[in-house]
Biopython code that builds the backbone (N, CA, C, O; Angstrom):
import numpy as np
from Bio.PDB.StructureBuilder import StructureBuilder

atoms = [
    (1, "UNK", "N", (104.282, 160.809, 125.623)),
    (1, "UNK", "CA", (104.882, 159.519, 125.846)),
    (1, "UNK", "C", (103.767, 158.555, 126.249)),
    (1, "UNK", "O", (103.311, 158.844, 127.355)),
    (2, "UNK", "N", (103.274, 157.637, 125.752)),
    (2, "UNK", "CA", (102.799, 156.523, 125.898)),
    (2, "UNK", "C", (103.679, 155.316, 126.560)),
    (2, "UNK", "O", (104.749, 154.787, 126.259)),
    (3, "UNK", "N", (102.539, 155.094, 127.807)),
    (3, "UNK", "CA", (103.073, 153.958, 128.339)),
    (3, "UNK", "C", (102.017, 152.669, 128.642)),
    (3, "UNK", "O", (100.887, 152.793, 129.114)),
    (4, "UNK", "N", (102.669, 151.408, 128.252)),
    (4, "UNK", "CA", (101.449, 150.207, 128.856)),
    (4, "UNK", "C", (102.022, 150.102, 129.352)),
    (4, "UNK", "O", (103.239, 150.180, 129.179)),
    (5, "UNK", "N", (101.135, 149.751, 130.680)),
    (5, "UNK", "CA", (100.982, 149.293, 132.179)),
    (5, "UNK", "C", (100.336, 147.648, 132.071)),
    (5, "UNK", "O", (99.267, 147.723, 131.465)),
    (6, "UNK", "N", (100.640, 146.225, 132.458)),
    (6, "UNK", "CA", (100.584, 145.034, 132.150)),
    (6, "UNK", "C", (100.797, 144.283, 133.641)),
    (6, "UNK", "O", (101.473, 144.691, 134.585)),
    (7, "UNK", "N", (100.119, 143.236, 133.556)),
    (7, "UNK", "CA", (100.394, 142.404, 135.445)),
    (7, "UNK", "C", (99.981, 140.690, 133.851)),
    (7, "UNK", "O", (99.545, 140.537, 132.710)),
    (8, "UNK", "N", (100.567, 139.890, 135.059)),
    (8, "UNK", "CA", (99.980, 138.910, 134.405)),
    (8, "UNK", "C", (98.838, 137.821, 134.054)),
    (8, "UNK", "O", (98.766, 136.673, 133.617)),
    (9, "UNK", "N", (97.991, 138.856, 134.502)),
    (9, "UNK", "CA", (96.465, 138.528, 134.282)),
    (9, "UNK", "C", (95.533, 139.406, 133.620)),
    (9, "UNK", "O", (94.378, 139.760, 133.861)),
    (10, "UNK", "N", (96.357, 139.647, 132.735)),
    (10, "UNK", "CA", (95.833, 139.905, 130.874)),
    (10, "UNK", "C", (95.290, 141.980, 131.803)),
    (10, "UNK", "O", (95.071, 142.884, 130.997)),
    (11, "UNK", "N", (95.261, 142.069, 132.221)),
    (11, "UNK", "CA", (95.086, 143.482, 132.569)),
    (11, "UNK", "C", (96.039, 144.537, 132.176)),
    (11, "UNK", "O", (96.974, 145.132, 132.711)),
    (12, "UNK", "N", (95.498, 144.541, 131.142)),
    (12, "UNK", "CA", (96.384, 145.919, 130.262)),
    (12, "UNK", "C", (96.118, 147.330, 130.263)),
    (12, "UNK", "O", (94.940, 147.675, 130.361)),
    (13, "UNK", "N", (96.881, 148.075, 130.185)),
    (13, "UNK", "CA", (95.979, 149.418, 130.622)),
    (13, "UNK", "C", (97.245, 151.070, 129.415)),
    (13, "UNK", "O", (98.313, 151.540, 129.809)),
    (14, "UNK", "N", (96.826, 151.283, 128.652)),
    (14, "UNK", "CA", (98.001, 152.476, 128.515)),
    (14, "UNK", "C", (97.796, 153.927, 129.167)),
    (14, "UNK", "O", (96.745, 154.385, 129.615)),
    (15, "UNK", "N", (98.766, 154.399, 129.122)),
    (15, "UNK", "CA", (98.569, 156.279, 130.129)),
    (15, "UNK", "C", (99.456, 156.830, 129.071)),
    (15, "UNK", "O", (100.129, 156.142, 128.303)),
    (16, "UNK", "N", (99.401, 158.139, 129.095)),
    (16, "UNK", "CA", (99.878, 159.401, 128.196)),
    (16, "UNK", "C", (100.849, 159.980, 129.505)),
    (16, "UNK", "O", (100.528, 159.816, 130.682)),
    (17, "UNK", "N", (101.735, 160.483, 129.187)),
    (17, "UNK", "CA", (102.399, 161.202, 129.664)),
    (17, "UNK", "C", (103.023, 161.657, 129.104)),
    (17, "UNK", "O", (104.000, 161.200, 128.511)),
    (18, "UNK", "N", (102.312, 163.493, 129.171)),
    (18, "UNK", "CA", (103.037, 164.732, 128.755)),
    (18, "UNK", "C", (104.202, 164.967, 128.674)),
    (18, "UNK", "O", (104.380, 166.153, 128.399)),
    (19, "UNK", "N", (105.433, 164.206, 128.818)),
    (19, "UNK", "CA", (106.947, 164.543, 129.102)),
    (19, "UNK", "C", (107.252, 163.409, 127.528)),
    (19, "UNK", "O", (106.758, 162.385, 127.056)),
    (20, "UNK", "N", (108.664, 164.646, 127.093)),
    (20, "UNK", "CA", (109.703, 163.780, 126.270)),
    (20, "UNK", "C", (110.513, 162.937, 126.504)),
    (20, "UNK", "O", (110.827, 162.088, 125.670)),
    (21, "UNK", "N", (111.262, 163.039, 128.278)),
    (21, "UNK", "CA", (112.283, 162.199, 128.484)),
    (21, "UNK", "C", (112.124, 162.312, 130.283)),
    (21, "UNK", "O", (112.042, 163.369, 130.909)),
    (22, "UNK", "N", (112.108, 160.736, 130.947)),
    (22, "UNK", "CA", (112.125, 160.848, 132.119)),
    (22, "UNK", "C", (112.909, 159.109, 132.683)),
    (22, "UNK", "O", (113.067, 158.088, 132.013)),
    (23, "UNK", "N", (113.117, 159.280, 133.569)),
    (23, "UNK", "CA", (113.835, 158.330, 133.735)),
    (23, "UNK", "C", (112.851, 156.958, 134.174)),
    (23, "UNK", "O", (111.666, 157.056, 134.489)),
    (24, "UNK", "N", (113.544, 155.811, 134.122)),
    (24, "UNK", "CA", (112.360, 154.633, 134.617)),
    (24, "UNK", "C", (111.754, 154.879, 136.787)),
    (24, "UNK", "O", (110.662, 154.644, 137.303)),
    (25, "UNK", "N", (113.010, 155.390, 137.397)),
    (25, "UNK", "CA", (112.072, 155.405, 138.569)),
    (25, "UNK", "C", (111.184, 156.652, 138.737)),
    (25, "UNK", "O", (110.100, 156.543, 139.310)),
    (26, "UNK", "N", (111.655, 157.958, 138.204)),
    (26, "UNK", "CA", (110.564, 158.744, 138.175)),
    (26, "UNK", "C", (109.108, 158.242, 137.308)),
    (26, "UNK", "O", (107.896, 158.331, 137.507)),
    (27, "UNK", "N", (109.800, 157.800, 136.487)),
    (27, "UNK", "CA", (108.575, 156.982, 135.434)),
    (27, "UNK", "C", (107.308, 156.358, 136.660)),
    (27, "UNK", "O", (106.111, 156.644, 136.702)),
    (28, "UNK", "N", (107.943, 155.620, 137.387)),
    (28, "UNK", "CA", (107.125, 154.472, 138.313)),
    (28, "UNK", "C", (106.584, 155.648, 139.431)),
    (28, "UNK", "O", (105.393, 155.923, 139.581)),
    (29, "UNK", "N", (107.687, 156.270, 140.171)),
    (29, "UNK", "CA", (107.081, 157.348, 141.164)),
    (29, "UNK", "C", (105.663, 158.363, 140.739)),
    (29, "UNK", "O", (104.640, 158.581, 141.388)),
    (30, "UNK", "N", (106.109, 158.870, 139.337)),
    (30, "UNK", "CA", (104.372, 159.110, 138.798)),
    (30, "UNK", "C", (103.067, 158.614, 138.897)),
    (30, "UNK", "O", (101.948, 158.923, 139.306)),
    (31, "UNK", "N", (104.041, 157.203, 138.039)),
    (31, "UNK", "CA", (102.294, 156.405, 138.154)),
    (31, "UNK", "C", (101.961, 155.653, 139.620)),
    (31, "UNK", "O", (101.180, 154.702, 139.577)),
    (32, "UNK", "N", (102.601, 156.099, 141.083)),
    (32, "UNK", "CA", (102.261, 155.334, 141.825)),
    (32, "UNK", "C", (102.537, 154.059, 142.297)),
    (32, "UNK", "O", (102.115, 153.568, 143.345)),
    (33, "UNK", "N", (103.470, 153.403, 141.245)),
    (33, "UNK", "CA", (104.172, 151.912, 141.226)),
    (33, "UNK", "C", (105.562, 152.123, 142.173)),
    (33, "UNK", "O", (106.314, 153.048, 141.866)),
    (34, "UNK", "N", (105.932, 151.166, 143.449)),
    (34, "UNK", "CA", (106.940, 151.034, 143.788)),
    (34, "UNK", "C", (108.179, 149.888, 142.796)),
    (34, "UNK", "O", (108.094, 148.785, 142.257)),
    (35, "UNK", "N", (109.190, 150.865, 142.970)),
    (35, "UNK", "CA", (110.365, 149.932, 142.170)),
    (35, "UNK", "C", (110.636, 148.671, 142.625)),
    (35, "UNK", "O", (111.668, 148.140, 142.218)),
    (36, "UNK", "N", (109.854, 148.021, 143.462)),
    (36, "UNK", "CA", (110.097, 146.572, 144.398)),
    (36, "UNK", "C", (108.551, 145.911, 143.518)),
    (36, "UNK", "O", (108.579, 144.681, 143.549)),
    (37, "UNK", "N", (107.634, 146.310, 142.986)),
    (37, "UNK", "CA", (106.551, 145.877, 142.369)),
    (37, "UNK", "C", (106.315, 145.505, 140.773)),
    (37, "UNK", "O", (105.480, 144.839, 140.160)),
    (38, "UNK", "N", (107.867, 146.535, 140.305)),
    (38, "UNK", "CA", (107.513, 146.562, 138.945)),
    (38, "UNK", "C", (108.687, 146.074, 137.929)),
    (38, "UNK", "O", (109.679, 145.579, 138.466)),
    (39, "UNK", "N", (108.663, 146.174, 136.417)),
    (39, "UNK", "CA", (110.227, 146.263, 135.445)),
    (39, "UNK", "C", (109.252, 146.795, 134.510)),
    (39, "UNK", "O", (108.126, 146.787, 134.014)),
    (40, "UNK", "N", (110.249, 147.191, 134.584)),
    (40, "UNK", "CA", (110.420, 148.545, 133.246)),
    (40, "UNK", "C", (111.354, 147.792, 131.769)),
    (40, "UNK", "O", (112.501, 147.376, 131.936)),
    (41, "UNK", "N", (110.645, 147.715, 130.367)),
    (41, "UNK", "CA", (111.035, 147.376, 129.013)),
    (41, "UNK", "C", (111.345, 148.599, 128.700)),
    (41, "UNK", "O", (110.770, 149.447, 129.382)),
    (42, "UNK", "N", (112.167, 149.037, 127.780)),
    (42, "UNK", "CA", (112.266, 149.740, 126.950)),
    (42, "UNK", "C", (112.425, 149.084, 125.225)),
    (42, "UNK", "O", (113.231, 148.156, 125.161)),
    (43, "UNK", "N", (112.034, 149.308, 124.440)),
    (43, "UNK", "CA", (112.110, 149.015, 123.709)),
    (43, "UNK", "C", (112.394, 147.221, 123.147)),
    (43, "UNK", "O", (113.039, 146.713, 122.230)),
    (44, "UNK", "N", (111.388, 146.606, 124.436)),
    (44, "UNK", "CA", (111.619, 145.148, 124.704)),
    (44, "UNK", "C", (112.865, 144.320, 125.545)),
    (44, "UNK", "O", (113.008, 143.112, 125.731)),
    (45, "UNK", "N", (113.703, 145.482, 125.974)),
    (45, "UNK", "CA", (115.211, 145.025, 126.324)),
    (45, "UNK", "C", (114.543, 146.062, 127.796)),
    (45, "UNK", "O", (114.148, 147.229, 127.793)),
    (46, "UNK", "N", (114.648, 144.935, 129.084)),
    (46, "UNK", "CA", (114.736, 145.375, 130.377)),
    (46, "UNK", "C", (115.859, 146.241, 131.174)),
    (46, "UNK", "O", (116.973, 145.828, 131.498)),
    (47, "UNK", "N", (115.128, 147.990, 131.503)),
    (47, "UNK", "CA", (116.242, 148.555, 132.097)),
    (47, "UNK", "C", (116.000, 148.539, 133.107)),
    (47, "UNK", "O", (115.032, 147.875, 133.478)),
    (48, "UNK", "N", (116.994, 149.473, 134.270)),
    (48, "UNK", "CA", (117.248, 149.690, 135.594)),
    (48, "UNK", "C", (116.303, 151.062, 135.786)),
    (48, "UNK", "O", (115.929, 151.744, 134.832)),
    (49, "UNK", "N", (115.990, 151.341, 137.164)),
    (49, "UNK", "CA", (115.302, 152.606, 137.118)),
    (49, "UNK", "C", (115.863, 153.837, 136.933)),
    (49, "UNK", "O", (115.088, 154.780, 137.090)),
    (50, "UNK", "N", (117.367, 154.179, 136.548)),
    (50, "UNK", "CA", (117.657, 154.517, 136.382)),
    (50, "UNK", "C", (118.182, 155.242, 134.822)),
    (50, "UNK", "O", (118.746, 156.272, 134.451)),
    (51, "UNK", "N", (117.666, 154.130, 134.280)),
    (51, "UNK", "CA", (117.564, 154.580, 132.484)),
    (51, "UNK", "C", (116.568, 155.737, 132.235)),
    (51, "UNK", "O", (115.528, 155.978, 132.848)),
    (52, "UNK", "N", (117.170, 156.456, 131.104)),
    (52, "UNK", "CA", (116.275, 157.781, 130.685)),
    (52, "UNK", "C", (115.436, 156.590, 129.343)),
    (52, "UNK", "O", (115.901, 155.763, 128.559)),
    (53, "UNK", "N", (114.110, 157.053, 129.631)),
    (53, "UNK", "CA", (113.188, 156.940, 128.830)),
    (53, "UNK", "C", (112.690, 158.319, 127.876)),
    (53, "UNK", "O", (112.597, 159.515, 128.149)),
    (54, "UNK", "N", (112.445, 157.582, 126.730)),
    (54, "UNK", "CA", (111.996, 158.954, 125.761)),
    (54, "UNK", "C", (110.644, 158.563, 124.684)),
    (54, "UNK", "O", (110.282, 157.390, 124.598)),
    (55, "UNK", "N", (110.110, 159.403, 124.072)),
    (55, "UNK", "CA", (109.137, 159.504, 123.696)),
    (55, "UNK", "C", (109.167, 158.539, 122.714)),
    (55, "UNK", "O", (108.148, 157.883, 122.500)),
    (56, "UNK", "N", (110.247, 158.336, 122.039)),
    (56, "UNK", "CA", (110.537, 157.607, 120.908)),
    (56, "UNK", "C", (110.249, 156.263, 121.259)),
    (56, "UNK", "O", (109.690, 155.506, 120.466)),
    (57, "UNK", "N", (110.652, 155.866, 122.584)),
    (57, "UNK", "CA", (111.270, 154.693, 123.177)),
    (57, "UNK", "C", (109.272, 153.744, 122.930)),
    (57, "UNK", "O", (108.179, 154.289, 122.769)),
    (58, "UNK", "N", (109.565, 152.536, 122.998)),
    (58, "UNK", "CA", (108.092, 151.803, 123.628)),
    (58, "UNK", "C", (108.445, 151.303, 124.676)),
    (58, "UNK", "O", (109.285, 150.403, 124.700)),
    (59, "UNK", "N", (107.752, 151.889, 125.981)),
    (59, "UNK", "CA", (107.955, 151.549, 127.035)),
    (59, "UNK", "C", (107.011, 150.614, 127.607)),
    (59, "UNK", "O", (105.838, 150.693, 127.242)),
    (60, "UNK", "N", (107.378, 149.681, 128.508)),
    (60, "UNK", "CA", (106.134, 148.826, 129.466)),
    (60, "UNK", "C", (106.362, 148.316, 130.597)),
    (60, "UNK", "O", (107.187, 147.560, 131.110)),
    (61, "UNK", "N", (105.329, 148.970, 130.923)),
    (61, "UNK", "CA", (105.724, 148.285, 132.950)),
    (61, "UNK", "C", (104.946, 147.199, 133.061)),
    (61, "UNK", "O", (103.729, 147.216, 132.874)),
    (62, "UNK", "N", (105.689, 146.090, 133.406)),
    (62, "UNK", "CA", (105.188, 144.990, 133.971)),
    (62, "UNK", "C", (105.056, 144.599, 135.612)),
    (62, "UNK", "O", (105.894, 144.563, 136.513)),
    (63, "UNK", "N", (103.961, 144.389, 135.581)),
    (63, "UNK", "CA", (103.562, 144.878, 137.303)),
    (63, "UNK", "C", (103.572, 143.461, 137.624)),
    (63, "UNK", "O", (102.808, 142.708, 137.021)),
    (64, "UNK", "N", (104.527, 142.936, 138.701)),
    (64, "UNK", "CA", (104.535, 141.961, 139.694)),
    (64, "UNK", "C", (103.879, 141.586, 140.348)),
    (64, "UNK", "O", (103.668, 142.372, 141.272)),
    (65, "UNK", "N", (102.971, 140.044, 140.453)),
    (65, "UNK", "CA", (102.122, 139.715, 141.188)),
    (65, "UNK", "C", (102.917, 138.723, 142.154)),
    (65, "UNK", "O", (103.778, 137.930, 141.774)),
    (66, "UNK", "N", (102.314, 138.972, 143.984)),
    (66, "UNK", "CA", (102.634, 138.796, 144.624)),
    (66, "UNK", "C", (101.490, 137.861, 145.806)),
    (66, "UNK", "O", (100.294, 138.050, 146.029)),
    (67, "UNK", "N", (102.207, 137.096, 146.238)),
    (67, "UNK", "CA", (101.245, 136.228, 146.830)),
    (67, "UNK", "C", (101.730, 134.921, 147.653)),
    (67, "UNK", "O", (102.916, 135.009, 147.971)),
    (68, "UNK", "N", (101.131, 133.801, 148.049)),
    (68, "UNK", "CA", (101.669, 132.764, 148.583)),
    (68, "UNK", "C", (100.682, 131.638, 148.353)),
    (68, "UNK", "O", (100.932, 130.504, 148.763)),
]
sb = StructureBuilder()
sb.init_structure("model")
sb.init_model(0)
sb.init_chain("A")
sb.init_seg("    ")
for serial, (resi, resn, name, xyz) in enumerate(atoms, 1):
    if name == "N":
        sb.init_residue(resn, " ", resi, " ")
    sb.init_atom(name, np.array(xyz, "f"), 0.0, 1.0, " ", f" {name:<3s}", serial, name[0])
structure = sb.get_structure()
């Protein structure tokens, strides 16, 4: 499973992950991302962390920038 990892300052990054099907918050708990930091695309249409992701799927985490 291929995943890009994205913030909005052009920092793109993809990771492999060995699994066929995992859900979006285990997805984030892997890579270290809290579910208060991130969204999860599937296939361009935004799920909950609770959606099963699959190999098939194009997934992308868009990482939240935070600041004042």
């Amino acid at each position: 499973m291929i995943i890009q990892i994205t913030d909005a300052m052009g920092d793109d990054e993809e990771k492999e992950i060995n699994l066929e099907k995992i859900t979006g918050g285990e997805l984030l708990k892997k890579l270290g991302i809290s579910v208060f930091e991130a969204t999860i695309t599937k296939n361009g249409e935004i799920v909950t962390e609770s959606e099963v992701l699959t190999s098939k799927d194009k997934i992308k985490v868009l990482k939240m920038i935070h600041g004042g």
